[in-house]
C-alpha positions, 0 to 999 in steps of 0.5 A: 529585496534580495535579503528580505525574501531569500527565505521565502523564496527559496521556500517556494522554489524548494516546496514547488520542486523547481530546484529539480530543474537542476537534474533536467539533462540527466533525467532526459539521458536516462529517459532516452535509455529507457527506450531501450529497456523492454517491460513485458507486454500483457493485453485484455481482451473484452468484448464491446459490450463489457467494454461499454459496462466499463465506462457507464461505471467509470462515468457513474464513480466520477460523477457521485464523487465526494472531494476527489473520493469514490462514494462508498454507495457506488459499487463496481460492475464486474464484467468477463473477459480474456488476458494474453500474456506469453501466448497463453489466453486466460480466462478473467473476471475484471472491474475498476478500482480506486478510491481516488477519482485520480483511478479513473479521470482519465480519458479510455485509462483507469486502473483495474482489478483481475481474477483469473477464472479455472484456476489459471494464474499468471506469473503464479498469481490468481489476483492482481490489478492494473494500476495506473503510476501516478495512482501509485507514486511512480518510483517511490512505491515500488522502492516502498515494497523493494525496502519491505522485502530486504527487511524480511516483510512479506511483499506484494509481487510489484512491477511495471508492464506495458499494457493493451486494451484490445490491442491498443496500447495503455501505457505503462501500467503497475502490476500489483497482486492481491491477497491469496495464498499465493503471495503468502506462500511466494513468501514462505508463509503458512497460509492464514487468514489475512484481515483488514477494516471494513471502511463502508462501514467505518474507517476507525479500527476500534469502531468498525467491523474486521473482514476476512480476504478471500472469506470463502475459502475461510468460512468453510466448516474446516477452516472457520475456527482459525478465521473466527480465533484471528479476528477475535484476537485482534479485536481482543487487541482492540479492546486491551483484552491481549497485549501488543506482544500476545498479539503482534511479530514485534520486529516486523511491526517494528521493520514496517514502522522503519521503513515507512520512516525512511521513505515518508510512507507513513500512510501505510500504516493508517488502519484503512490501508494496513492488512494483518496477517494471522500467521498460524505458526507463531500465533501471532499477526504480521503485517502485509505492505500495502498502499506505500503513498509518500506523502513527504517531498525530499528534505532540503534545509530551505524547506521552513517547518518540514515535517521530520516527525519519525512514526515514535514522535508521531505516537508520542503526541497521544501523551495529551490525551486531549488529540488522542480521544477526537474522533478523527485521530483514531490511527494515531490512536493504533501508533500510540498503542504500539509504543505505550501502554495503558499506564502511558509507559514506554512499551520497551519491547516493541521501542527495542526493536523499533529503534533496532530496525532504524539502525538496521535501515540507515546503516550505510553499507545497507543503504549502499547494496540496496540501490546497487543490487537494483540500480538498472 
């Protein structure tokens, strides 16, 4: 019996994780030294009306959900409110969000979005969210943004607090900044106009509308003529009106494209979730890590027909015209036109770099100083 169904079972117990029974009593003793460990403790204060705000919107998302999925129809109610944090108390504009009912299903725990009203910041920031870790993959996606800043990509502020509700405690949270000058300037960046797809309208980037972060501040008379020249050279892009090296920093395209090979965040790189960032110094677009959602478990050999496609294998499937052209492979579309062009030729520039960001990534000394460096 034994014989017949090894493979099998070895399959099942590998695919379902039981083989991490294994590591039971060291994840038990790290936890237990967890409990010595202090996160930072912020707290919301709302009042009970806004509070009830939050739930009629809460019941509302969930009950005209689509698979799992917020209805694009269904908008989120903002309400006011405080933040206090080291003894300052700050003024703040708070909804829910999500796509995922994941964000909402539970019980007096949701994930929220927060900005900060009289241009008070906290830890420098004016825009962020609260985001429960199981939306956010525990571990895997903050190791997701720690690889993104080692490689020189522009990183979302991403940590870990403690959080309250009106003095009752939330659990552990994810702190996660949002898209303003802040986070570009943190990272050395001249502040440009950062774009990303409009998915009420579409989520195939070559169909849909490209819309501006913070559009205030970019449609007015003194800033409108770099914000319309971005937009229109990425849809310029789109259109094969530029070419990937008019339009694109190839080696930080080529980092991100590494990184999410070696943490399986693949989807990230799905034009829903991708934010292009104009930088107005080089004139071309980087890219903003963003939404880093492992979609792979761990690679152990009885796993049967695990998936080892690297994001140029993935690419290369648009060969056959017959997957590129459907509809539904419109973000396989977008890989296929980093790595080839028109003619369906290797795009060297960006492969050269591509393939130097891999060697870079999976160098072992590298790997090595990356964990130890963040090993507590």
């Amino acid at each position: 019996v034994w014989i017949n169904n090894k493979n099998d079972l070895l399959k099942r117990a590998y695919k379902n994780g039981l083989n991490n029974y294994l590591y039971i009593f060291e994840i038990t003793f790290k936890g237990f030294k967890s409990f010595f460990f202090k996160y930072e403790e912020m707290n919301i204060e709302l009042p009970y009306e806004n509070l009830i705000i939050l739930e009629q919107n809460k019941k509302k998302i969930i009950d005209t959900s689509i698979k799992g999925m917020r209805s694009m129809n269904q908008e989120f109610s903002e309400v006011e409110g405080f933040i206090v944090y080291k003894d300052q108390k700050i003024p703040i504009i708070l909804r829910l969000r999500g796509d995922r009912i994941t964000h909402f299903e539970e019980k007096d725990k949701s994930s929220y979005a927060i900005k900060t009203l009289g241009g008070e910041k906290i830890k420098g920031i004016r825009k962020f969210s609260f985001i429960k870790p199981r939306a956010r993959n525990y571990i895997h996606e903050w190791l997701f943004h720690e690889f993104t800043e080692e490689v020189g990509l522009t990183k979302l502020k991403y940590e870990f607090i403690y959080l309250k509700i009106n003095g009752e405690n939330q659990g552990l949270y994810v702190f996660e900044e949002g898209f303003d000058k802040d986070l570009l300037e943190r990272n050395q960046r001249r502040n440009g106009p950062i774009l990303s797809i409009n998915q009420e309208y579409s989520t195939d980037i070559f169909q849909t509308k490209l819309e501006l972060y913070n559009k205030n501040f970019w449609n007015r008379d003194e800033n409108i003529k770099l914000s319309n020249y971005a937009r229109n050279k990425l849809r310029g892009f789109l259109q094969k009106k530029f070419s990937l090296k008019e339009t694109f920093d190839l080696e930080k395209w080529a980092s991100l494209f590494a990184v999410t090979d070696l943490t399986y965040t693949n989807h990230t790189l799905g034009a829903r979730n991708t934010k292009f960032y104009y930088n107005p110094i080089s004139g071309l677009f980087e890219p903003i890590p963003f939404d880093g959602h492992r979609s792979h478990r761990n690679y152990n050999k009885n796993l049967i027909n695990f998936d080892h496609r690297n994001n140029y294998e993935i690419a290369s499937e648009c060969l056959d015209k017959t997957i590129c052209e459907q509809p539904k492979n419109h973000q396989l579309r977008l890989l296929y036109r980093f790595f080839y062009d028109e003619d369906d030729n290797l795009n060297l520039d960006f492969y050269s770099e591509y393939v130097k960001a891999i060697k870079k990534i999976t160098n072992k000394e590298f790997l090595t100083t990356f964990f130890e460096k963040r090993k507590k």
